[in-house]
SEVEXDO-520944 format. One line per 2 residues: their letters; for each residue z negated, x negated, y of N, C-alpha, C. Coordinates in nm, 2 decimals. Layout:
% residues N
a> Z:X:Y:Z:X:Y:Z:X:Y  ...
END
This chain:
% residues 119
xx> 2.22:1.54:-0.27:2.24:1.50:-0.13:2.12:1.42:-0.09  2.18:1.28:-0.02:2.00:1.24:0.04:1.97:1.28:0.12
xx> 1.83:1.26:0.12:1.77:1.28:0.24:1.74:1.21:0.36  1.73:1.20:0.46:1.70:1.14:0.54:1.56:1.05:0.56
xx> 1.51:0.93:0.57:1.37:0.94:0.57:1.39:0.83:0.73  1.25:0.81:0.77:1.24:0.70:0.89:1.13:0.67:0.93
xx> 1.15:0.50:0.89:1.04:0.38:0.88:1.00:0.34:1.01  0.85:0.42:1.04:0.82:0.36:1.18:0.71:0.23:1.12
xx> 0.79:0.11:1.15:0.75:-0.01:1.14:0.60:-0.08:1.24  0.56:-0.13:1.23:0.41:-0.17:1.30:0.46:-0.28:1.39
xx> 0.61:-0.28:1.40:0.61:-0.40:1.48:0.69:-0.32:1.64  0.70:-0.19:1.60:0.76:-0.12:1.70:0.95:-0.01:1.65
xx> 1.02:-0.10:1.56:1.09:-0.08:1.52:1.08:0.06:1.47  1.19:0.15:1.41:1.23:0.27:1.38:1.33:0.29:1.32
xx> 1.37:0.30:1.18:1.43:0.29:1.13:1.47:0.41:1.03  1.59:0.47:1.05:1.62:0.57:1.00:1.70:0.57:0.87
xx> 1.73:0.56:0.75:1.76:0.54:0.63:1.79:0.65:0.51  1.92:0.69:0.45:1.91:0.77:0.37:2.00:0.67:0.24
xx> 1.97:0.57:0.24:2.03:0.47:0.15:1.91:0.43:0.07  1.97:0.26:0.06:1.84:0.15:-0.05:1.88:0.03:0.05
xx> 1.79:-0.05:0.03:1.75:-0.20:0.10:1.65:-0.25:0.09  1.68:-0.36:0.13:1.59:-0.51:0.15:1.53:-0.53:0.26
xx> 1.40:-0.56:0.30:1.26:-0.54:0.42:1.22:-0.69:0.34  1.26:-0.80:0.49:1.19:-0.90:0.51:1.22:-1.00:0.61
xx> 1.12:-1.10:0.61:1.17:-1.24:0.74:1.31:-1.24:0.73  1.38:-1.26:0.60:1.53:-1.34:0.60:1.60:-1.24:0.52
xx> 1.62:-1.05:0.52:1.66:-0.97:0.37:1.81:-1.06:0.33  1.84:-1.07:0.43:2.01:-1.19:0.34:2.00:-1.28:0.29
xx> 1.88:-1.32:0.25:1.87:-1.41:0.16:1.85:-1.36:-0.01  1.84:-1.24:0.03:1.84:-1.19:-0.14:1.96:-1.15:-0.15
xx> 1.97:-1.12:-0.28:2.12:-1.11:-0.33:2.08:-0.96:-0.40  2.08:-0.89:-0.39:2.07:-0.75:-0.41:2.11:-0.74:-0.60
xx> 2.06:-0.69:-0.69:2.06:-0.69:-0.81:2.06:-0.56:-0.88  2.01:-0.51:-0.99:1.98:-0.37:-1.03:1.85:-0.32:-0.98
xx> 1.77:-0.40:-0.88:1.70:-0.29:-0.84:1.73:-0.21:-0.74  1.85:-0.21:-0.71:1.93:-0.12:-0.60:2.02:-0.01:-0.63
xx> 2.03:0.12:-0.64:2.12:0.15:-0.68:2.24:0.10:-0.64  2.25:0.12:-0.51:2.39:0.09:-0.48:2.38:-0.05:-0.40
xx> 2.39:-0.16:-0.44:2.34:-0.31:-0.36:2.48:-0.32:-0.28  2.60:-0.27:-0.29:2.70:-0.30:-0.24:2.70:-0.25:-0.08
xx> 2.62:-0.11:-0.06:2.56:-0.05:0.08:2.42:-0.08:0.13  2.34:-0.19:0.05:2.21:-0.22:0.13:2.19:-0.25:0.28
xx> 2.11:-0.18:0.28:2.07:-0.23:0.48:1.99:-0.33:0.44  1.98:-0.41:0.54:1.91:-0.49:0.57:1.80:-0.49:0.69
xx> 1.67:-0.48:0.64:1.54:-0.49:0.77:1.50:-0.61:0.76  1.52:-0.66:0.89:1.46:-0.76:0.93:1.34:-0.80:1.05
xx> 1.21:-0.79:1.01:1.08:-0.82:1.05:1.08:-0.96:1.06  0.99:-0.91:1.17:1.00:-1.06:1.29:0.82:-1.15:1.21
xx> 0.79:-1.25:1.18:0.68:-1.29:1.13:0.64:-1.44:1.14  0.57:-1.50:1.25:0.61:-1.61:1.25:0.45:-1.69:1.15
xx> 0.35:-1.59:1.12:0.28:-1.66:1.04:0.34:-1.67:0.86  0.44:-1.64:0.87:0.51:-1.60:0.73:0.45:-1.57:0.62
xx> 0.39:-1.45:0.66:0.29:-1.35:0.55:0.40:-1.29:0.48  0.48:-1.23:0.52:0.59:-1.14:0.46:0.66:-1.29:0.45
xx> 0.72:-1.23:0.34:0.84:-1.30:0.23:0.96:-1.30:0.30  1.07:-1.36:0.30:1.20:-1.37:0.31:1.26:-1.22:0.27
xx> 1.25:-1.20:0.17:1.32:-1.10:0.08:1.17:-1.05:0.05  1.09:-0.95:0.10:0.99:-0.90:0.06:0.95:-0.80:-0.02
xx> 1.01:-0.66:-0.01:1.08:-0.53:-0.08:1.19:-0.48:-0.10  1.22:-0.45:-0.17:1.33:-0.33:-0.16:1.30:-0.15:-0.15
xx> 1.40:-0.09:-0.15:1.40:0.03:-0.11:1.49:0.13:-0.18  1.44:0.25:-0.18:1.56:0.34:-0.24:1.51:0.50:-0.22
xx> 1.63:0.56:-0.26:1.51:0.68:-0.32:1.60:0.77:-0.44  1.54:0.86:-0.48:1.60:0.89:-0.61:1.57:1.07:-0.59
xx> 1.70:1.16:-0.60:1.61:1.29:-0.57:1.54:1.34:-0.50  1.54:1.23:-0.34:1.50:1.30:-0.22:1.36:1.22:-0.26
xx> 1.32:1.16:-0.35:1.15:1.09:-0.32:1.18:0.95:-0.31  1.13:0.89:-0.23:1.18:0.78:-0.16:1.07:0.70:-0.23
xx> 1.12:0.53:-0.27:1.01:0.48:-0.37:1.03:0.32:-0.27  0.93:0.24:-0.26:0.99:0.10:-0.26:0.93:0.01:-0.37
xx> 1.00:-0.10:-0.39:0.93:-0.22:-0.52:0.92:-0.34:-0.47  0.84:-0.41:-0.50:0.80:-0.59:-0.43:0.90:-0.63:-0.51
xx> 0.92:-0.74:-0.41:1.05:-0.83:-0.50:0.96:-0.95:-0.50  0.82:-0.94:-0.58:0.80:-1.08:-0.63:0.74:-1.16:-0.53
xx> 0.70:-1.11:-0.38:0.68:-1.14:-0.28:0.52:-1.23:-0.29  0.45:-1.30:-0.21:0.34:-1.40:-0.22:0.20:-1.36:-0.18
xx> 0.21:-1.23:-0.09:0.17:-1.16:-0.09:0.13:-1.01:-0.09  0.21:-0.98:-0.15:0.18:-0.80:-0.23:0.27:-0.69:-0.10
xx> 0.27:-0.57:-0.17:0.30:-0.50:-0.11:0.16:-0.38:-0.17  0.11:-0.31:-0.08:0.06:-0.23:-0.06:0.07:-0.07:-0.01
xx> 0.01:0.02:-0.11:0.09:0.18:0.01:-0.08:0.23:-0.01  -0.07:0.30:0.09:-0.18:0.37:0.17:-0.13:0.50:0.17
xx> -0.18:0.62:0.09:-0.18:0.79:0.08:-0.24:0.82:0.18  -0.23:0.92:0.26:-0.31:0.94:0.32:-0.43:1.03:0.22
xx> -0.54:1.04:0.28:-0.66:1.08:0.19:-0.68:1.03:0.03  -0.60:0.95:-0.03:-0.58:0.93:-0.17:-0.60:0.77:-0.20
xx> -0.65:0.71:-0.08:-0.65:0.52:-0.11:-0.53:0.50:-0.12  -0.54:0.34:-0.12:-0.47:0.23:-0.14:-0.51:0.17:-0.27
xx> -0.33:0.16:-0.26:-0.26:0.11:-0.44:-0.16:0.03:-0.42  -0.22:-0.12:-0.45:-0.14:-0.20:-0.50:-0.01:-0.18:-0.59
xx> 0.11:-0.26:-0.50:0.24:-0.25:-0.60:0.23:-0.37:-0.69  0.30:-0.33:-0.86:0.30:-0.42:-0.93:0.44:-0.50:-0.90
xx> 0.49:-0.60:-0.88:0.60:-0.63:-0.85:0.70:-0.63:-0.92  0.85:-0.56:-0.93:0.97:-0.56:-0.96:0.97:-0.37:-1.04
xx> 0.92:-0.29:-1.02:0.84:-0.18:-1.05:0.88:-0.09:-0.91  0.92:0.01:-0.92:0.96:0.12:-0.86:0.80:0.24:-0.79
xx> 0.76:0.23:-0.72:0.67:0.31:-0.70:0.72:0.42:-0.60  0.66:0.54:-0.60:0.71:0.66:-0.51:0.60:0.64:-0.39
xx> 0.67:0.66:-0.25:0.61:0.68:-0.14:0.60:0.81:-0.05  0.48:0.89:-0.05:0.50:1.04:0.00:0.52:1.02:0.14
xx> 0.58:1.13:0.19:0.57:1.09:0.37:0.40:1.11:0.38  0.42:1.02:0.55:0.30:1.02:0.58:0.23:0.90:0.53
xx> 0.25:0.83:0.44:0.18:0.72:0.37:0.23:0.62:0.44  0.13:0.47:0.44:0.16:0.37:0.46:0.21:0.29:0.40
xx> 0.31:0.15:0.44:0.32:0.07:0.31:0.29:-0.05:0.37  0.21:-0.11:0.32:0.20:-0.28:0.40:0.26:-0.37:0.33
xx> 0.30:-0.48:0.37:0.38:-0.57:0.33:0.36:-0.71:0.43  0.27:-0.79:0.37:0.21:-0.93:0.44:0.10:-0.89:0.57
xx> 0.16:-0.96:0.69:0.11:-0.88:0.82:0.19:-0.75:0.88  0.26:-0.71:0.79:0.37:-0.62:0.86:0.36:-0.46:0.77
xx> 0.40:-0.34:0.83:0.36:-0.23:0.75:0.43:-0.12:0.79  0.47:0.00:0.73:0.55:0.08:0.80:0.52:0.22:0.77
xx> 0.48:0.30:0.84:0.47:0.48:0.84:0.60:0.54:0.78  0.61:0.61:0.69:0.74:0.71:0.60:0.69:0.82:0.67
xx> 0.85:0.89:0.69:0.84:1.04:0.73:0.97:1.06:0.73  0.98:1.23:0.69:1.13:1.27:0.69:1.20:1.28:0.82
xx> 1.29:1.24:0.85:1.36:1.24:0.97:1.34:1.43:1.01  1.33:1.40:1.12:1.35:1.56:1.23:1.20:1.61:1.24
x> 1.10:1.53:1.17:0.96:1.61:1.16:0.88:1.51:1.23
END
């Protein structure tokens, strides 16, 4: 069963998700591939960016087992996750990384707080 998780976004947004998707300026511009499990149900987040630090298609999203991971799609500027007490770790791009709640993830000018829904 998934779990519920919900992306409080830095730009005010709140986003509640127990799927996979695409986080960026334009996500319909990507064409969803095998880094999705299921690309035929992706949501699409779309962050507002007018110095165009974030990418078009900037990450994707998923989770696997109730641990919720996101991956750069190749983006021009990096994605980034922030542990709480544990630093910040660069994502390698096209590479699955796991996100704890509570962690940050940045992505250009733009960045978003994980946490399980209801907590």
């Amino acid at each position: 069963m998934a779990v519920t998780f919900v992306l409080d976004f830095s730009d005010g947004q709140h986003v509640e998700t127990s799927g996979n998707g695409v986080i960026g300026r334009n996500p319909a511009a990507h064409t969803p591939g095998t880094e999705l499990d299921d690309p035929a149900h992706a949501e699409l987040i779309t962050v507002a960016d007018d110095a165009k630090s974030i990418s078009r298609a900037h990450l994707a999203f998923g989770q696997y087992d109730g641990i919720f991971w996101v991956l750069d799609l190749g983006s021009a500027n990096g994605t980034t996750i922030v542990y709480p007490g544990d630093g910040a770790y660069a994502c390698d791009p096209n590479t699955r990384h796991e996100v704890d709640p509570g962690s940050t993830v940045r992505f250009g000018n733009g960045s978003f707080v994980l946490r399980r829904a209801g907590v």
